[in-house]
N, C-alpha and C positions, 0 to 999 in steps of 0.2 A: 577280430578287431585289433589285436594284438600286433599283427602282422598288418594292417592296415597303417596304423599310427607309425611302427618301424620304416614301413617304407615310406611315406608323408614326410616324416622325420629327415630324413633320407634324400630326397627329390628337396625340402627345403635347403639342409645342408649345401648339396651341391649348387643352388642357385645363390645361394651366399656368396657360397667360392669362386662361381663363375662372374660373379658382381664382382667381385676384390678383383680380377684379373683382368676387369676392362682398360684399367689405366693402362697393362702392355700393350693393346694394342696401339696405341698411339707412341709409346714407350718407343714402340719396334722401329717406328716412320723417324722418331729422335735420332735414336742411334745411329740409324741409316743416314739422315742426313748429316750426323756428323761426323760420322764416317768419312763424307763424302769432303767434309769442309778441310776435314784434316789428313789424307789420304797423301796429299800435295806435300806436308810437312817436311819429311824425311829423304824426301826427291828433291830438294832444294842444293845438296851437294852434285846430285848426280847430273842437274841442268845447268852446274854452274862448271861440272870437270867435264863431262860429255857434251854439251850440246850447246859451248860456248858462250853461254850468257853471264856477265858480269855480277858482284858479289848486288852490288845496287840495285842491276836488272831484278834480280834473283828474289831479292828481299822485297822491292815492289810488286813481285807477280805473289809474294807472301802476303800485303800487306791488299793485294786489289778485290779480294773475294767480299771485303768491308764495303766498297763498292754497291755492293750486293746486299748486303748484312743490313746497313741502316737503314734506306731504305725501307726492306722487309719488314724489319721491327717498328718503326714508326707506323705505315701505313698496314700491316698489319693484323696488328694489335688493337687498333681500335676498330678497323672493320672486323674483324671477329666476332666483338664487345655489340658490332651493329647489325652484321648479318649472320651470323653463328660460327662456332670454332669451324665444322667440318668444310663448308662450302669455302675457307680460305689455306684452311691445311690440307687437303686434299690433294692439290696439283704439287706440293710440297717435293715428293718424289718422283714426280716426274719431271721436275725442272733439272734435278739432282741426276737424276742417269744422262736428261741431255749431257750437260756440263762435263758429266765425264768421260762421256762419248767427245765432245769438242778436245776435252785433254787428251786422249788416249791418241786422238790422230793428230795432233797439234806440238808434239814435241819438239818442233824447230821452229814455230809457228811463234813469235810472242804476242800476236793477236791474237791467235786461236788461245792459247793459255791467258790471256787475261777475261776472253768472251767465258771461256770455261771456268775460270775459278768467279767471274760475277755470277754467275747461274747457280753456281755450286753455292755462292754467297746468300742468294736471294733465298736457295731451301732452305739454307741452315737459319736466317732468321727467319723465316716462317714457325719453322721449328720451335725456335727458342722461342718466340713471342708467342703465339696460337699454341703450339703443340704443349709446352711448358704451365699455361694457364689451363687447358683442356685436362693432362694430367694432373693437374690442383686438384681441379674439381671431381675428377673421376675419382680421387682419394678422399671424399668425404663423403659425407651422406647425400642422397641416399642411394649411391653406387658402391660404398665402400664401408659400411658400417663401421668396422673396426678399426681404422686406418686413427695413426694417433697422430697428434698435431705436427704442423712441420712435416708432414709423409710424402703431401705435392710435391713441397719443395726439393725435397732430396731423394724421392724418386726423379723428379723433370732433371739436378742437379747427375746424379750418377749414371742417369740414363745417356745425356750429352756426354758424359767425361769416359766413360764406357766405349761409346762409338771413338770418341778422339783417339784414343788410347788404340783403341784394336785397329783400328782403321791404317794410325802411323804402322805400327809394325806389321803391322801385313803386307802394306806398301813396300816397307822399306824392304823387309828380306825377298820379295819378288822382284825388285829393283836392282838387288844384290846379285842372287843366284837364280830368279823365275826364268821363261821361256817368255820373249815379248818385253823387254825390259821398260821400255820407257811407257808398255800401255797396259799388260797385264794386271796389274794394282784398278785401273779404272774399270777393267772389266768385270772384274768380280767385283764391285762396287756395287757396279748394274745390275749385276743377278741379284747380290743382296735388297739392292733398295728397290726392285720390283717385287720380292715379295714382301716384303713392309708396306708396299702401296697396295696391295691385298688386304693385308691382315687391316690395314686402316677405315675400309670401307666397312666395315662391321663395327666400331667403335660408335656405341651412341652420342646421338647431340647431347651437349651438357648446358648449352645457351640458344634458346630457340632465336631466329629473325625477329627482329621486332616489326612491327606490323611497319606500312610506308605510310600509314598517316600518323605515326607515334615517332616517327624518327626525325629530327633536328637535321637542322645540316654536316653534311660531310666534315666540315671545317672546324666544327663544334665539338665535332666525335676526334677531334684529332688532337683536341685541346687537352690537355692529361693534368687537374687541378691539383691530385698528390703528388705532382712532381713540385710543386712550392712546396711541399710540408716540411718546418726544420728538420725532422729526423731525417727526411730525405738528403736536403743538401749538405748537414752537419756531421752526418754518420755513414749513409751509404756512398754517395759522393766519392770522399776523399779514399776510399778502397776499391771502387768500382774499378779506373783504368789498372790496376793492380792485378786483376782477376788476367787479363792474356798479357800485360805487359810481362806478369812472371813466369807464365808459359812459353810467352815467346821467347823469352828469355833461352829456357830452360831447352826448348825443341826448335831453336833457329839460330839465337847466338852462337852456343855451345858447341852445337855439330861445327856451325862454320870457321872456330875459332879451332877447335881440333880437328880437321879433315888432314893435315898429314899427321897427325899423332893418335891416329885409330886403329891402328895394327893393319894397314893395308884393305880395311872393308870398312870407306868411310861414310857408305850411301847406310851399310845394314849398320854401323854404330851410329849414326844419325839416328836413323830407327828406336836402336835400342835406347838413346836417353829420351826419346819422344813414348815411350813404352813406362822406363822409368820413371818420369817426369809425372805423367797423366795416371798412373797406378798409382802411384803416392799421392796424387789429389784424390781419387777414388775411393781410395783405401779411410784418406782421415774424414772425408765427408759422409761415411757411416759413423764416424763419431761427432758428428754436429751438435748434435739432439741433446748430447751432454754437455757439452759445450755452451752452447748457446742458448740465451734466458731471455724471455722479453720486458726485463726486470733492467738490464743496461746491457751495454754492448761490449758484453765480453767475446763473443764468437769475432767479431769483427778487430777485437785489440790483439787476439791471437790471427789473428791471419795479417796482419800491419806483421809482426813482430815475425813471424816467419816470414814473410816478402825481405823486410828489412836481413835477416839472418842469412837467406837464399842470395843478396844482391851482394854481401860481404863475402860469403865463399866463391859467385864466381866471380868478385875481384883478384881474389888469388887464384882462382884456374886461370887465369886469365894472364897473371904474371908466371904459370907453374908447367900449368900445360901439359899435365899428369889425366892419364885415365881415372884412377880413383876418386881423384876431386869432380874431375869433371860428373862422374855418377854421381859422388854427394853432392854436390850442386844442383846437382837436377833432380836428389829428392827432396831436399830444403824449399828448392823454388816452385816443384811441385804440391808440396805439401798447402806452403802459400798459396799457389791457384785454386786449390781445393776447399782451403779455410776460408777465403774472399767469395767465391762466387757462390758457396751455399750459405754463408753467413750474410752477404746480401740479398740472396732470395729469401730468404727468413724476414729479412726485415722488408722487404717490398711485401710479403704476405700478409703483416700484419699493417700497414703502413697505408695498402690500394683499399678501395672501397671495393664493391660490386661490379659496381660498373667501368672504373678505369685498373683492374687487375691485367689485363694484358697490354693495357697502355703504357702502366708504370714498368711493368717487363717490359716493355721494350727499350723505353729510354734508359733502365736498367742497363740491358745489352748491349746497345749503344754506345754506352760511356764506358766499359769492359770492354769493349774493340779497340778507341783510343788506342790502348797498349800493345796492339800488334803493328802500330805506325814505330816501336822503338827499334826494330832489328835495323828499318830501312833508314833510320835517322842515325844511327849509332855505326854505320855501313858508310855513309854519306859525309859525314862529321868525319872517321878515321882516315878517309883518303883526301878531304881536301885538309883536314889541319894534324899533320903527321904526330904535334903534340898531345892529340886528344886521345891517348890511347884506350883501350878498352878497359883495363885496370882503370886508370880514372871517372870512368863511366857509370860504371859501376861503384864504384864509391858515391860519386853523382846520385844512385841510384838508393844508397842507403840513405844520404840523408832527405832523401826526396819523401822516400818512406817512412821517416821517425818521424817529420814532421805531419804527413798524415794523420800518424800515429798520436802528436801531440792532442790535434784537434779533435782527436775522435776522443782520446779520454778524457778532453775537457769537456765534455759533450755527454759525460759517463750515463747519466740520468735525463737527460735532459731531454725536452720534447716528446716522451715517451705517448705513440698513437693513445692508450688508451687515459690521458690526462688530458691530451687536447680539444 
C-alpha cells in the first residue's frame, strides 16, 4: 500500500507540473512570432547601406508591419473572446513563416518587404492579443495552481521581449558574418516558428466557442467597454505609445544615428543595442511583481521616469556620438520598454472583465505601436527642416514624457478597478 500511495503521489506530482507548463506551449508560438516581428530590426542598416533604400524608406518598412499589428489586435481579441483562443491563434505561425519566406527573397523588392513585414505584423498581433490572454489564463486555475498573481502577465510580457530580443541578434550577426546575408535570419525563423506551431496544437482551449444562438453580433463583440474605464485612459493611456516608442528609439534611432561610428560592423552593432535594448527590458520585468501594487501606480510612475531618463541620454548620444552612450542609452530606454509594457499589462489584468480581456489587450497593443511611427517621423522632420535636429528631439521627447508623467501621478489613487 506503501508503494501504491508513493507512486499515486508521484503520477499526481507530475500532472501538476505538466499543468504549470501548459502556458509554454503557447509561450513558444509568442516568442516565435516575435521573433519574427523583430528579426527585421537590426537589418534596417544593412537595407539602407546594401540595397539602397533611403533613411525614410527604411524606417517606413520599420514602421509598416503595424499595418498588420492593429488590425490583428482589434479584430482578434474579441473573436477569440467569441470563438475560442485556439481556433484564432493557430494560423498565428503560419502567417509568420510566410512573411518571412516574402523577406527572405524580397531584399530589393520594397513590395515584397512591406507584404512580408504586414504578415509578419498580422502574427505578432495575434500573438500579442490571443496568445497573451490565452497565457493569462493558462497561469491560473485550474491549469496552473500555483502560479501567483500578475504570472500571465509577465510570462505573456517576457515571453514577447525574449523572442524580440533573441530574434534582433541573431538576425543581425547573420547579417553581419552568416552565409545568405540578406535571407539567412528569415530562414531560421521558419524553422523555429514551425515547430512552435507544433508544440501549439497540444495547448488546451482555455475559452470554449460560445454556442451561435448565445452570440451577439460581431460588431458588439468588437465593442471593448473597459476601454472607457478612467483608470484606462488616465493611467494606461499616457504610457501605452511609450512602450515601442522607447524601443524604437533604443533598436532604430540609435543604430541609425551611429552607423559610421560602430567600429566598421554597423549591421552586427545595430544588433547588439537591439540585444541590449530588449535584455534590459527583460531583465527588469522579472522585477515587476515588486514593483507594481494594485494599490496606485507606481509600476507605471517608474517606467514614465526611465522613458523620460532613456530620451535625455540619447539627447546626448545624439550630440556625442560615442559608443558607450550609445550602449547606455539603450539600456535606460530599454529598461523603459520593459517597465511600460508589463506595468500596462498589470493594469489591463486587473482593469478587463472576463469577457473583454483580450479586447482590452488589444487596444492595449495598439496604442504601444503608435511609437514605432517615431523613428519614421523623426527621419522625415530631420531631412525636410535641417533645424530639427535629433538632439532636439529628443529633448522633445523628455518633456513629452514628464508630462505623461505628470498626469499619471495625478491619477496616483484614483479610479482604482476594484472601487468602481
Amino acid at each position: 500500500m506503501t508503494e501504491l500511495r508513493e507512486v499515486t503521489s508521484s503520477v499526481r506530482t507530475e500532472e501538476r507540473s505538466a499543468s504549470r507548463r501548459t502556458w509554454m506551449l503557447v509561450a513558444a508560438s509568442m516568442f516565435a512570432v516575435a521573433w519574427g516581428g523583430n528579426e527585421f530590426t537590426p537589418l534596417l542598416v544593412m537595407y539602407r547601406l546594401d540595397h539602397g533604400f533611403s533613411p525614410v524608406v527604411v524606417d517606413f518598412l520599420l514602421f509598416a508591419y503595424v499595418l498588420g499589428i492593429v488590425p490583428a489586435l482589434l479584430l482578434g481579441g474579441p473573436l477569440s473572446d467569441r470563438l475560442g483562443r485556439r481556433p484564432i491563434m493557430l494560423p498565428a505561425p503560419i502567417i509568420a513563416i510566410v512573411g518571412s519566406l516574402l523577406l527572405a527573397i524580397g531584399a530589393d523588392s520594397a513590395l515584397l518587404l512591406v507584404l512580408g513585414r504586414v504578415l509578419c505584423g498580422i502574427a505578432l498581433g495575434l500573438g500579442m492579443a490571443v496568445g497573451g490572454s490565452w497565457v493569462k489564463e493558462l497561469s491560473s486555475a485550474p491549469w496552473d495552481q500555483s502560479a501567483t498573481g500578475g504570472a500571465g502577465a509577465r510570462r505573456a510580457a517576457m515571453s514577447l521581449t525574449a523572442g524580440f530580443g533573441l530574434g534582433a541578434g541573431i538576425a543581425g550577426v547573420l547579417a553581419q558574418w552568416g552565409p545568405l546575408t540578406s535571407s539567412s535570419a528569415y530562414l531560421v525563423h521558419m524553422a523555429l516558428t514551425g515547430a512552435a506551431a507544433v508544440a501549439l496544437w497540444n495547448a488546451p482551449e482555455t475559452r470554449p466557442a460560445q454556442p451561435v444562438s448565445e452570440r451577439s453580433r460581431l460588431w458588439d463583440d468588437l465593442k471593448i467597454p473597459s476601454a472607457g474605464h478612467r483608470r484606462f485612459l488616465y493611467v494606461v493611456v499616457p504610457v501605452a505609445p511609450w512602450v515601442f516608442g522607447a524601443a524604437a528609439a533604443a533598436y532604430a534611432v540609435i543604430p541609425a544615428l551611429m552607423s559610421e561610428n560602430s567600429g566598421g560592423i554597423p549591421v552586427a552593432f545595430s544588433a547588439l543595442l537591439c540585444v541590449v535594448g530588449l535584455g534590459s527590458g527583460f531583465l527588469i520585468q522579472s522585477l515587476g511583481r515588486k514593483i507594481d501594487t494594485p494599490a496606485n501606480s507606481r509600476a507605471v510612475v517608474v517606467a514614465l521616469v526611465l522613458v523620460a531618463a532613456g530620451m535625455a541620454v540619447g539627447g546626448v548620444l545624439a550630440d556625442q556620438l560615442t559608443i558607450p552612450i550609445a550602449l547606455f542609452a539603450s539600456v535606460v530606454l530599454g529598461c523603459g520598454y520593459g517597465m511600460a509594457l508589463v506595468s500596462g499589462l498589470q493594469e489591463i489584468q486587473r482593469i478587463a472583465g472576463p469577457d473583454d480581456l483580450a479586447g482590452l489587450t488589444a487596444v492595449f497593443y495598439s496604442l504601444t505601436y503608435l511609437g514605432f511611427a517615431a523613428p519614421a517621423v523623426m527621419a522625415v522632420l530631420s531631412e525636410t527642416f535641417p533645424a530639427v535636429t535629433y538632439t532636439r528631439m529628443f529633448v522633445f521627447g523628455v518633456l513629452a514624457a514628464l508630462a505623461c508623467l505628470g498626469l499619471v501621478i495625478a491619477k496616483w489613487r484614483s479610479h482604482l478597478p476594484s472601487r468602481d
